[in-house]
C-alpha positions in Angstrom: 100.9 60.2 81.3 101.9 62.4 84.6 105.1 63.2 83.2 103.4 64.9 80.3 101.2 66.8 82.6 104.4 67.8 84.4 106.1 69.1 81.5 104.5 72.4 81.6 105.7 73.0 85.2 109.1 72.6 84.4 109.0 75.0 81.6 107.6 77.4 83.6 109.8 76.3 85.8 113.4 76.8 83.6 112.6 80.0 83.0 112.7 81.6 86.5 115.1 85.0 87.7 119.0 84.3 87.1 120.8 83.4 90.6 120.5 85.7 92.8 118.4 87.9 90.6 117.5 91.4 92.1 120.0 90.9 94.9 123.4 90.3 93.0 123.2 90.0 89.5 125.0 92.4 87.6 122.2 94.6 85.4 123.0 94.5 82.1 121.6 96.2 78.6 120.7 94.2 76.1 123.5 92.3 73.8 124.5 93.0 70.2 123.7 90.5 67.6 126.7 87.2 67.6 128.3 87.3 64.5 129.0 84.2 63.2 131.5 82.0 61.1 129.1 79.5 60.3 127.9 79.2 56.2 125.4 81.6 56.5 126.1 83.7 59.5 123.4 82.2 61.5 123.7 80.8 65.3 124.8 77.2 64.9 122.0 74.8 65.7 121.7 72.5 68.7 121.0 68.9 67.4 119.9 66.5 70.4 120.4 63.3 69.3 117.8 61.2 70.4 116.6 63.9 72.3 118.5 63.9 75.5 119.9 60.9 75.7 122.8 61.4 78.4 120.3 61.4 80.9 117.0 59.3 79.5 116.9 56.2 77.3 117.6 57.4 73.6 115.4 58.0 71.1 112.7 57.9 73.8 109.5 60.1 74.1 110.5 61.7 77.4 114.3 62.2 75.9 113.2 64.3 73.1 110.6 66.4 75.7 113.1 67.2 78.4 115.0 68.6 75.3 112.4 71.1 74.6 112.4 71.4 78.0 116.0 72.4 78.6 117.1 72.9 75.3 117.7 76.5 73.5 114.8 77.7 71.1 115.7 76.0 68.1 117.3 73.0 69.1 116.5 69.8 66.6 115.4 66.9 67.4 117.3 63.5 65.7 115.6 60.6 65.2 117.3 57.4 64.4 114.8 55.8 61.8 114.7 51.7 61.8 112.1 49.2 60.3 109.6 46.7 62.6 109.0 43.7 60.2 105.5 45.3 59.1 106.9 48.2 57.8 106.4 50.8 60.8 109.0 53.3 61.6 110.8 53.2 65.1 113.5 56.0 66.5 116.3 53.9 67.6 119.8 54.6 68.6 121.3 51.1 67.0 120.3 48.6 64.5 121.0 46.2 67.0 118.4 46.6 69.6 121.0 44.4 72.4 122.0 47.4 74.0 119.1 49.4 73.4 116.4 47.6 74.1 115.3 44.5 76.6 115.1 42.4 73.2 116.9 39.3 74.6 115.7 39.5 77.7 111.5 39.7 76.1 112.6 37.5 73.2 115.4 35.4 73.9 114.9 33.1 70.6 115.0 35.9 68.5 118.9 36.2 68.1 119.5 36.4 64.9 122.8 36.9 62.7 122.4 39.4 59.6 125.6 40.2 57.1 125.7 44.4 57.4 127.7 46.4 55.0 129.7 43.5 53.9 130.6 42.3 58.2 128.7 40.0 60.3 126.4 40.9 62.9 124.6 39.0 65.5 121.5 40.3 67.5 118.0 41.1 67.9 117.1 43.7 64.9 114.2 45.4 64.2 113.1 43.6 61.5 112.5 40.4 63.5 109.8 42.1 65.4 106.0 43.4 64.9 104.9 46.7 65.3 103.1 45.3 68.3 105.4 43.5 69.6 107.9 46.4 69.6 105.6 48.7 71.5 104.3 46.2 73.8 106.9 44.2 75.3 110.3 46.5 74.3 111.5 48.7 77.1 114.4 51.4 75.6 117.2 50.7 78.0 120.4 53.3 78.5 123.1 52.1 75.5 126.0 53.4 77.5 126.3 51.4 80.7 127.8 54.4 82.5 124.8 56.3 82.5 121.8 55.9 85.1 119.2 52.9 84.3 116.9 54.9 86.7 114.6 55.7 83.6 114.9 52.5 81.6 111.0 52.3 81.0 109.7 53.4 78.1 108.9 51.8 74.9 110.1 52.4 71.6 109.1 55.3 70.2 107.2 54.7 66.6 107.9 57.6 64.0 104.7 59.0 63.5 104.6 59.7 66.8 107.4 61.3 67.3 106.4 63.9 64.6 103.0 64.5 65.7 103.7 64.8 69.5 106.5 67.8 68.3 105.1 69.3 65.9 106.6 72.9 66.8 109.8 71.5 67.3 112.6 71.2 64.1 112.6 67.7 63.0 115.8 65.3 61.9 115.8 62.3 60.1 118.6 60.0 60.4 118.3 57.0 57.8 121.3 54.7 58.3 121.8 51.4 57.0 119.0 51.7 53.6 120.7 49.0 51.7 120.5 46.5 54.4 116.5 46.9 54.8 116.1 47.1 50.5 117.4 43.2 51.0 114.5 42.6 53.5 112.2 44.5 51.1 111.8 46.6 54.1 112.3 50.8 52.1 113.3 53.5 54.3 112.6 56.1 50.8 109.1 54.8 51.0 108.5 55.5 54.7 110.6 58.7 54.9 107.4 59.6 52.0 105.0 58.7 54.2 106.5 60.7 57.1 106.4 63.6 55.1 102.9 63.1 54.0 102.3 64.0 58.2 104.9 66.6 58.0 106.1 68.3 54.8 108.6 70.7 57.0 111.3 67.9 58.8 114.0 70.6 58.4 116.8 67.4 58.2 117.3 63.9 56.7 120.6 62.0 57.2 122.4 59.3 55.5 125.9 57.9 54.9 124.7 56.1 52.0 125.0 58.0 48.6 122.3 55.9 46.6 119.7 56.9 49.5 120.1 60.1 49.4 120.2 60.5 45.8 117.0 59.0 46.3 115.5 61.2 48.5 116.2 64.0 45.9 113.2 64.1 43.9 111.2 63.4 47.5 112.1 66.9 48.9 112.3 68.9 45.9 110.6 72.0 46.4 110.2 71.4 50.5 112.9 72.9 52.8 114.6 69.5 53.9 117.8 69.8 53.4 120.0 66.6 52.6 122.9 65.5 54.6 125.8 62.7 53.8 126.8 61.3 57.2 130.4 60.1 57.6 131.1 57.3 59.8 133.7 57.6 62.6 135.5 55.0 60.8 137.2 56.6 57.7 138.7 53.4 56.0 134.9 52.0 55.8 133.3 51.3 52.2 130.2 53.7 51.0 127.7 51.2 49.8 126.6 52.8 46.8 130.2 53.7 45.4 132.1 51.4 47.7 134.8 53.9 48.0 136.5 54.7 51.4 134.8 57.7 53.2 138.1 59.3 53.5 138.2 59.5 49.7 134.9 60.8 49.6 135.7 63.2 52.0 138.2 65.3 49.3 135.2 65.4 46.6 132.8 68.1 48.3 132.1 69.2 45.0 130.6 66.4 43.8 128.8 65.7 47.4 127.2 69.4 46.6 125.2 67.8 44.2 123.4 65.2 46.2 123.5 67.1 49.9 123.4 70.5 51.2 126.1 69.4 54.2 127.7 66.8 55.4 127.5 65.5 59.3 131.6 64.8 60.8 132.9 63.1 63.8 134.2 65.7 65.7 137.8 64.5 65.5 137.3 65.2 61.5 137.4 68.9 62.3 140.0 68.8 65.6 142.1 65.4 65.4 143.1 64.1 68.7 146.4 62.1 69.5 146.3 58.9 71.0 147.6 60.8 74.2 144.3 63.0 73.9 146.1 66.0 73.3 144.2 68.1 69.9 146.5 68.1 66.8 146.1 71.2 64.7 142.3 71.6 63.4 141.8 70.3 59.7 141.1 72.9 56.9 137.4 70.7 56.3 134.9 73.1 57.4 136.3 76.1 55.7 136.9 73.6 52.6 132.9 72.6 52.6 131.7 76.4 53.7 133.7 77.2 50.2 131.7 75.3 48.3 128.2 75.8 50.1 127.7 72.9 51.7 127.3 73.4 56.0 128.9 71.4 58.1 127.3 69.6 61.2 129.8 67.9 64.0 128.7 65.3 66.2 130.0 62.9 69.2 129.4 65.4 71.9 128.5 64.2 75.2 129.4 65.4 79.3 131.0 62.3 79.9 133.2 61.6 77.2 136.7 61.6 78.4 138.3 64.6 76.6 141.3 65.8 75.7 143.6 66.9 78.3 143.7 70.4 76.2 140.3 71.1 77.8 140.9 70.2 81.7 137.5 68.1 81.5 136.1 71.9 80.7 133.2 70.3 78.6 132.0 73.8 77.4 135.5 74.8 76.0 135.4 71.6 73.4 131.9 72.9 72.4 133.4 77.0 72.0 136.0 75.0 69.8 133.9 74.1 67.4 131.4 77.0 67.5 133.8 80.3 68.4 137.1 80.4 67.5 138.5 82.8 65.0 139.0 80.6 61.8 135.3 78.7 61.7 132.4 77.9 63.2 130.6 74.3 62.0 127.0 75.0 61.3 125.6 72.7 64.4 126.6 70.1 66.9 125.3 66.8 67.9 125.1 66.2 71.5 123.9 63.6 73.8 123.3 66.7 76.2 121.5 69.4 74.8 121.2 71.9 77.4 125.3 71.8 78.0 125.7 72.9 74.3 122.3 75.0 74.3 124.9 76.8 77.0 127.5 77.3 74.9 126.4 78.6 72.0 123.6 81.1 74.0 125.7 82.1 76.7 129.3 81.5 76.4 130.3 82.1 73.1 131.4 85.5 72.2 132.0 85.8 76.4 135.5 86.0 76.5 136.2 89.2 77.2 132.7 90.0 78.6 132.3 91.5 82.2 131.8 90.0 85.4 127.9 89.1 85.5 127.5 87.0 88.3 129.4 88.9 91.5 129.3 85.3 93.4 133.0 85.0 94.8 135.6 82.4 93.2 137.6 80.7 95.8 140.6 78.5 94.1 141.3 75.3 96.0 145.3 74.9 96.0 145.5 77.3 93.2 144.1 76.0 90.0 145.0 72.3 91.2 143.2 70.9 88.3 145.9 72.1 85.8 148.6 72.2 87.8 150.0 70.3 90.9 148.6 72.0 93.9 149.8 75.2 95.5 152.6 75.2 93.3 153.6 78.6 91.4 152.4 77.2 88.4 148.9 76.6 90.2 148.7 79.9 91.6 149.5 81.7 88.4 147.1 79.7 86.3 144.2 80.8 89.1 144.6 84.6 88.9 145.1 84.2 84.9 141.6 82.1 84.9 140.7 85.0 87.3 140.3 83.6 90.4 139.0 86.3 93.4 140.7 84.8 96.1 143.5 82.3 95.9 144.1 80.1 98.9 147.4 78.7 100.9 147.3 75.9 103.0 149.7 76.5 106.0 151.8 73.4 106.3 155.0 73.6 108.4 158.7 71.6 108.3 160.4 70.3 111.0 162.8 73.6 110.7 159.8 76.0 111.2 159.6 77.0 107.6 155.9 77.3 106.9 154.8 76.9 102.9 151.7 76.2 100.9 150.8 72.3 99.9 147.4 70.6 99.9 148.1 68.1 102.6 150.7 68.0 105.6 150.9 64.4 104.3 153.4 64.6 101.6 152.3 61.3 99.6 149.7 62.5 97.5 150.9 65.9 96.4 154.7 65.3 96.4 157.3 62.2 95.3 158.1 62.0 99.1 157.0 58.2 99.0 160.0 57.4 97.2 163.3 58.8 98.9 161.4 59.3 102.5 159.2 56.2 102.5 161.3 55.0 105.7 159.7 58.6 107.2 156.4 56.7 107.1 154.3 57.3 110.6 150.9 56.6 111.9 149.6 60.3 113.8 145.9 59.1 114.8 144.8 62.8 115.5 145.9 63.9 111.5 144.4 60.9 109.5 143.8 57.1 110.0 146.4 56.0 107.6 149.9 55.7 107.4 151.9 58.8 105.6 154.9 61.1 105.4 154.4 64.5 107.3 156.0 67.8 106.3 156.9 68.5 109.8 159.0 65.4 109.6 161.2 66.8 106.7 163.1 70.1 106.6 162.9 73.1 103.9 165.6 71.6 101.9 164.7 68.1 101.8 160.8 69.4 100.5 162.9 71.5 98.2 164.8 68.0 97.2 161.1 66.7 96.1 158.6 67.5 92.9 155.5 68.6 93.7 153.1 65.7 92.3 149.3 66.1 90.1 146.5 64.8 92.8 143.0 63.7 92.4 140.9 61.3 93.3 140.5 60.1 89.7 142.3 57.6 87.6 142.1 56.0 84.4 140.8 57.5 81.5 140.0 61.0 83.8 143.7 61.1 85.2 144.5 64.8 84.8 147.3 65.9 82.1 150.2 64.1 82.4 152.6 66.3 80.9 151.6 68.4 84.3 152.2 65.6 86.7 155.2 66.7 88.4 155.9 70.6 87.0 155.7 73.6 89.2 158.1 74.9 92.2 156.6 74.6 96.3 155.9 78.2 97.4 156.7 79.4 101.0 153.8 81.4 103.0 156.0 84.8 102.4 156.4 83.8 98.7 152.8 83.6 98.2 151.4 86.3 100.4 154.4 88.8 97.9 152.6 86.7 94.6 148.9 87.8 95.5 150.1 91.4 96.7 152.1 92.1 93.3 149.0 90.4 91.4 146.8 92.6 93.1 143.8 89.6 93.7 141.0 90.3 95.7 141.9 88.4 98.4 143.9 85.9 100.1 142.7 82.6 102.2 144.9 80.9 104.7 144.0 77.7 106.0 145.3 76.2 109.0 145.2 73.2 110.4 146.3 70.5 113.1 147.7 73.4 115.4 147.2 71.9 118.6 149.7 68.6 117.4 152.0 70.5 115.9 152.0 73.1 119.0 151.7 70.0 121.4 154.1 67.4 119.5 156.3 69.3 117.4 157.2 72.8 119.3 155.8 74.2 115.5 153.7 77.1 116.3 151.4 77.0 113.2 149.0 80.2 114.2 152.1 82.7 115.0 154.1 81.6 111.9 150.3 82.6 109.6 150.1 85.7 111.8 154.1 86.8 111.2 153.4 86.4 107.6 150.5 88.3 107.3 151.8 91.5 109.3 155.6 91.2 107.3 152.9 91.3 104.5 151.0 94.4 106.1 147.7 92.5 105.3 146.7 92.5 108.5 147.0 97.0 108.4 144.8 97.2 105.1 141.7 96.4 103.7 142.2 96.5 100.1 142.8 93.2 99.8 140.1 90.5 101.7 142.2 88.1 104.5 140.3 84.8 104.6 141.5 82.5 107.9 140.1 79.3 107.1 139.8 76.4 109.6 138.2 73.4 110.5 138.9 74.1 114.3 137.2 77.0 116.3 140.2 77.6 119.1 142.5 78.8 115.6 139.5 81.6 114.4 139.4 82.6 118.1 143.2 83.5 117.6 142.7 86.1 114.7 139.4 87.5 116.0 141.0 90.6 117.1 142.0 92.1 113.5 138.4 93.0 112.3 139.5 92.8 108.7 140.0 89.1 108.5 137.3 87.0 107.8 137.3 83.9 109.5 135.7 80.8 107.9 134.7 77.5 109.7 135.7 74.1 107.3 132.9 72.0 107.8 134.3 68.6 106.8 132.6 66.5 107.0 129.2 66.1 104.9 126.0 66.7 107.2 122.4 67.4 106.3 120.4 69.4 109.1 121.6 72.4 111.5 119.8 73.6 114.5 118.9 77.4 115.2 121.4 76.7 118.0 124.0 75.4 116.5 124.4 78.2 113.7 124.6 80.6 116.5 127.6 78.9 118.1 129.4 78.9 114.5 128.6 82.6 114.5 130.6 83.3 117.4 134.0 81.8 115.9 133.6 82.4 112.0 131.8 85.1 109.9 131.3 81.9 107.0 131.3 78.5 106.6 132.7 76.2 103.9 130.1 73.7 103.4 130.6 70.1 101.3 128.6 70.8 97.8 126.5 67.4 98.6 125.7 69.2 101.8 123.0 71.3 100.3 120.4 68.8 99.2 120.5 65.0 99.8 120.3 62.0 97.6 118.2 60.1 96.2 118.7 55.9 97.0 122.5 56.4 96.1 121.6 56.9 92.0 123.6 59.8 91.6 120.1 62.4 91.6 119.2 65.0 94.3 116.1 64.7 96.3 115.7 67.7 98.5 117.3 70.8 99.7 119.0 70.7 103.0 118.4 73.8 105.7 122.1 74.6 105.9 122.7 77.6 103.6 119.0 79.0 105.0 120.1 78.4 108.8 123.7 79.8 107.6 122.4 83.4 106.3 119.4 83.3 109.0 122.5 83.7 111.3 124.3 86.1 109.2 127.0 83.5 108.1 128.2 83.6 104.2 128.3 79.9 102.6 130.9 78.6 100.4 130.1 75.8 98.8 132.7 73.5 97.0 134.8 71.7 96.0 134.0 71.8 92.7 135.7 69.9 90.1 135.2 69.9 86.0 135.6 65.9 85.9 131.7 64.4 85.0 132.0 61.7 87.7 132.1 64.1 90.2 128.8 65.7 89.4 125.0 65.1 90.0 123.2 63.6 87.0 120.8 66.2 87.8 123.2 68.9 86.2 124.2 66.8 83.1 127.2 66.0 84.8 128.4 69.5 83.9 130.1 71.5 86.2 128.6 75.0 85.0 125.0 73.6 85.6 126.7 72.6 88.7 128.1 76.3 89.7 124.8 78.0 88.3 122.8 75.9 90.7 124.8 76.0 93.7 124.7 79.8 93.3 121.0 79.7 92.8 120.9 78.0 96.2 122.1 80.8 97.7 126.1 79.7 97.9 127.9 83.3 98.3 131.3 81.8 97.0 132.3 78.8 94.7 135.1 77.0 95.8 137.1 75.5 92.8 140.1 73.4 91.5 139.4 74.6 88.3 138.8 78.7 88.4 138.5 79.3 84.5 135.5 77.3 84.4 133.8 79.3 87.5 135.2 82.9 86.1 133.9 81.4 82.5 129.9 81.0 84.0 130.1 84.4 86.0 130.7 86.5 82.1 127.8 84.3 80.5 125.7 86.1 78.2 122.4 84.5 79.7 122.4 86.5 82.9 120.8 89.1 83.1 119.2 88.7 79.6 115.9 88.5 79.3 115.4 87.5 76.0 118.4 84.7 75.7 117.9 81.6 76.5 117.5 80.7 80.4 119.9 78.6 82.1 117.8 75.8 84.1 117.5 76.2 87.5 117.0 72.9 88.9 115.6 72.3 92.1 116.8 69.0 94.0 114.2 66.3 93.4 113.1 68.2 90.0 114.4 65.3 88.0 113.1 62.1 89.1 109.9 63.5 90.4 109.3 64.5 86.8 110.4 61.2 85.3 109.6 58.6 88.1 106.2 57.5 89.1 105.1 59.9 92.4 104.8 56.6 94.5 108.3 55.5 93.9 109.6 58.4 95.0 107.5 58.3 97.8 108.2 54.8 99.1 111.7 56.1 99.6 112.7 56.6 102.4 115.9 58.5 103.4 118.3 57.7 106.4 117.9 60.0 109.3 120.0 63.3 108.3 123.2 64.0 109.5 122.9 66.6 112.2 126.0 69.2 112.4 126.7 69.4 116.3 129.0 71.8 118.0 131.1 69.2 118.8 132.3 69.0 115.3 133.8 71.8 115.3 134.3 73.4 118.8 137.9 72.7 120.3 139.2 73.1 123.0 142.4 76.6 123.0 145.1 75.9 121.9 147.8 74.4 124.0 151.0 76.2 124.6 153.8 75.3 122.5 156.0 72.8 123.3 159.4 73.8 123.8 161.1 71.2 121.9 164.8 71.3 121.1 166.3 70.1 117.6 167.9 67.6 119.4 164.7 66.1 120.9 162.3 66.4 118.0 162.9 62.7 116.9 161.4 62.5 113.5 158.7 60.3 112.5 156.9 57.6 114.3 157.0 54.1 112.9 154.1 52.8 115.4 151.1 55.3 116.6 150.2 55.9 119.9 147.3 56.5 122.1 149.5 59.8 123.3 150.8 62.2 120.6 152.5 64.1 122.7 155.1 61.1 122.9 157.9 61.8 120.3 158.4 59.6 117.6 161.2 57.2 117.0 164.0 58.7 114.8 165.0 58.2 111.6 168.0 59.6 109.4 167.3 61.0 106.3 168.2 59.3 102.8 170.8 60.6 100.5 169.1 62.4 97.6 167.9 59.8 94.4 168.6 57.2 96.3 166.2 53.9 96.9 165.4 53.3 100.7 168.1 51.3 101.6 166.8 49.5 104.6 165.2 46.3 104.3 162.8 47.4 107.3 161.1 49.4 104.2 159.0 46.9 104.1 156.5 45.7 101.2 153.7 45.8 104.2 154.8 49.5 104.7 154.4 49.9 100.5 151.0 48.4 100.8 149.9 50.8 103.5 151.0 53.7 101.6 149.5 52.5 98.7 146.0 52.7 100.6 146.7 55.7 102.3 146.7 57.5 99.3 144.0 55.7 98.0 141.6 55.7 101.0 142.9 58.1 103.2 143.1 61.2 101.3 139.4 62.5 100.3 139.2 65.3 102.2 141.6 66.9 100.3 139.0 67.5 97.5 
């Protein structure tokens, strides 16, 4: 097949310079062996199960070779061993082939209903089929819905197979469910013989049944399998052969030593998790079982499993838990995703106090907003502490002039305003679309009156920690400027933005408030410390390009595709960078969540000597490419790889946590994929489907994006005649808005005019309207 002829390029292809390689990277000497905690003091093995089966079908031909692929050296292939009705061996993720396969759509009369470890199940199963009929008309379909159908096309993959075809890969042999095929006369023993007559070195077989692997025994002896008792996630469940609970089992390891060399946990055996998803203290099992010999193998891992809030959707820091803390290390992990934990235990275990490899500049985005409400103290100190370079402020003002830190000027998303000040509600066409409650309709002290509110764009199972929602104290532009002077970071970014309508409409001079700030700082008579002027409008960079030391960087909002030679001139005479939307840098492929090709706008950007940060990027799976296995350090490591000369990020651990990786700059480690857009699906999807597609035209960045016109002079506008917020908008904002007093602190509106229409429309403004802020 072409994808087989392929797979050579892309392992040349994953093994290409580090980011920036020769030009950047830090050079480093080779690294001291890892010590270990695991049994023997070995690195703890990568199991893929069913190969990698976050991205492809499970259990699936081109699953296990884009493990290989992307995978560590070493990392073990599980199979999933089930029974056609003739006796040939299939790898399969379930006994029920519903959500596996295409059974009931190829054999809709085949729905059978089998009694399975003492419960009732109903189906299509294995059994029920030939060997032909499997390989002919079964297509392996994607078990978890979530997950791309894009490569729902291959057939099941028979045993013998997959042991031939990866022969120089380390082999695993999970037999679940033996006593329900020995009452079909159907013997997983017999075939697992026959298997081994092919291969005598499959390193692994698997089993949560005792008789079966008691079994097995005299099968192996002398060979190098080693014997493993599975438990199953549910601990109350009966063991066939003893039909004792498996949480009883679990307190005999001495007697499991006799039949298995380790035993294969549910993570949340080793690291319990509350039903609030916050981790509970670890469980003493692995040092228990490394006591008496027997190695200890975790599994359940996967990119897109909603974590606990302990790990702020960091995916790697669940895998380090398991692999490098101070008390234990389990001797491997299961993982849908191999290359993510391939990561972890090459690169960024033992990194923790490593140096800087990767110079590439980290850029918070309100702070560490992921952890904390944004541009709250709390934020701010969390981003130097997860050793951010340059922590950002952006500029919002009150209607007393007091100019502070917040992610939005509208207060609803980032602040509690929409309950006390819902009557402050206005419309302000040239800010946003939607209704919403603006800080230069409030004073200091009724901000102050307010709690600064968790934001993003995710709910449901990937809300952010709740026990963060509302913590942390608002910071005034003074306040934080004296923060990142006495923390001595690298740099500061100011953003600005809507200065002409709160020059024009409000009498709030934005610009000269940033620019008071910054000399009663004395940042603007040093150079220690980088100044970063970030703004979406050219007429406010044209304001600060007389102190040389500032850098000024246009915000590119909106997401565009293609840049003229022209145009990247023109940015170059208001900004010295640009911060570019991540999906800006390659385009997509038919809206399945997969790149297809690089954009020109970081090559146009340094052809005209303009730096490119790219961002915002955030740890949560659903905001990531599939190409990166929806992890954000595959993520960072490509965008760098692009060419991106800063990373942009809610979350500046998980940035700072890539640049120390032990992979860079190491030869002989194992190579973190570089991933060109289109790598994926032109590897996987015939050449003509990818072919027939054909993209919209590109979005073109124009000058008028981001050209305005100067600034207008600011309006002289008395307290008297500033009226508050506007209830209506209006072709004209220059026209004042309509007044309205302020509410009494803790107190419910208490006009009836707060209307349920005006709740609605807040509800959707914070729903609809507030994107941009990521």
């Amino acid at each position: 097949m072409i994808r087989h002829l392929l797979l050579v390029c892309l392992m040349i292809h994953c093994t290409v310079a580090d980011p920036k390689s020769g030009t950047g990277a830090v050079p480093v000497p080779p690294l001291p062996k890892q010590k270990w905690l695991t049994l023997h003091g070995d690195e703890p093995f990568v199991v893929a199960n069913g190969g990698f089966s976050g991205l492809y079908p499970p259990q699936t031909d081109i699953a296990f070779s884009q493990s290989i692929v992307y995978g560590k050296g070493g990392t073990v292939l599980l199979c999933d061993l089930h029974m056609s009705r003739d006796g040939h061996g299939f790898c399969l993720s379930q006994l029920n082939l519903q959500n596996t396969t295409n059974a009931a759509d190829a054999f809709p009369s085949r729905k059978k209903t089998y009694i399975v470890n003492g419960k009732e199940l109903q189906g299509w199963f294995a059994l029920d089929f030939t060997s032909d009929e499997m390989f002919d008309k079964l297509i392996v379909t994607q078990s978890i819905f979530s997950r791309t159908d894009l490569f729902d096309f291959s057939p099941p993959y028979p045993t013998d197979l997959f042991l031939e075809e990866n022969r120089k890969a380390i082999l695993w042999i999970n037999a679940e469910y033996a006593t329900f095929y020995n009452q079909h006369k159907l013997s997983l023993v017999d075939h697992i013989k026959q298997l081994l007559e092919i291969r005598k070195d499959i390193s692994y077989i698997s089993s949560p049944e005792i008789g079966f692997l008691k079994s097995m025994g005299p099968v192996v002896h002398g060979l190098k399998t080693k014997l493993m008792f599975k438990f199953p996630t549910d601990r109350n469940a009966l063991e066939p052969t003893t039909n004792e609970p498996y949480a009883s089992l679990l307190t005999k390891l001495s007697m499991i030593k006799t039949f298995a060399a380790g035993i294969v946990v549910p993570r949340e055996y080793i690291w319990p998790v509350s039903k609030a998803r916050y981790l509970e203290t670890s469980t003493n099992l692995v040092a228990d079982a490394h006591k008496q010999g027997i190695e200890v193998f975790a599994y359940g891992f996967a990119n897109d499993n909603f974590l606990p809030h302990n790990y702020s959707y960091d995916l790697q820091r669940e895998y380090l838990r398991f692999v490098d803390n101070s008390q234990f290390a389990v001797d491997g992990v299961v993982t849908d995703f191999p290359t993510s934990a391939s990561m972890a235990v090459a690169c960024l275990a033992g990194s923790k106090n490593a140096s800087r490899r990767v110079p590439t500049l980290i850029i918070s985005a309100n702070g560490a907003n992921g952890d904390y409400p944004g541009s709250t103290d709390l934020a701010y100190q969390k981003a130097v502490d997860d050793g951010a370079d340059i922590i950002d402020c952006s500029v919002q003002m009150t209607k007393d002039r007091v100019a502070f830190c917040l992610p939005s000027v509208d207060l609803i998303p980032t602040t509690t305003a929409a309950g006390p000040f819902m009557s402050r509600a206005a419309k302000v066409d040239s800010i946003q679309s939607s209704m919403g409650i603006f800080s230069f309709d409030l004073t200091w002290d009724e901000i102050l009156s307010l709690k600064p509110q968790m934001f993003s764009e995710f709910n449901g199972n990937m809300i952010r920690d709740p026990a963060r929602k509302n913590v942390g104290k608002f910071v005034t532009l003074s306040e934080f400027l004296e923060f990142a002077k006495a923390k001595a970071v690298r740099g500061v970014l100011i953003n600005v933005e809507n200065a002409a309508y709160l020059a024009a409409n409000k009498g709030l001079d934005i610009v000269g408030a940033v620019t008071t700030a910054l000399s009663n700082a004395t940042l603007d008579k040093q150079s220690t410390q980088k100044v970063l002027i970030m703004s979406g409008e050219s007429s406010v960079l044209d304001k600060f390009k007389d102190i040389p030391t500032y850098q000024k960087v246009l915000h590119i909002k909106k997401q565009v595709e293609f840049v003229t030679n022209e145009t990247a001139l023109e940015i170059k005479k208001h900004a010295d960078a640009v911060f570019l939307h991540k999906h800006s840098l390659y385009t997509q492929f038919r809206g399945e969540g997969f790149t297809l090709n690089f954009t020109n706008l970081i090559e146009r950007m340094h052809w005209a000597n303009i730096s490119v940060y790219a961002g915002t990027v955030l740890n949560e799976f659903q905001d990531i490419y599939m190409d990166y296995s929806s992890d954000p350090y595959m993520l960072i490591h490509n965008l760098i790889y692009y060419g991106a000369d800063g990373i942009i990020t809610q979350y500046p651990g998980t940035a700072n946590a890539y640049t120390r990786n032990l992979c860079t700059g190491n030869l002989q480690s194992y190579r973190i994929p570089n991933i060109k857009p289109g790598d994926v699906i032109k590897f996987a999807l015939d050449p003509k489907e990818v072919a027939e597609y054909k993209p919209p035209p590109p979005v073109h960045l124009e000058t008028k994006d981001f050209v305005t016109p100067p600034l207008p002079p600011v309006a002289a506008i008395s307290k008297g005649d500033d009226k508050g917020s506007a209830s209506k908008s209006t072709s004209n904002d220059t026209n004042a808005p309509s007044s309205s007093p302020p509410p009494e602190q803790a107190q419910a509106p208490s006009s009836a005019t707060v209307s349920t229409i005006n709740f609605v429309t807040l509800f959707f403004a914070t729903m609809l309207g507030l994107v941009t802020l990521l």
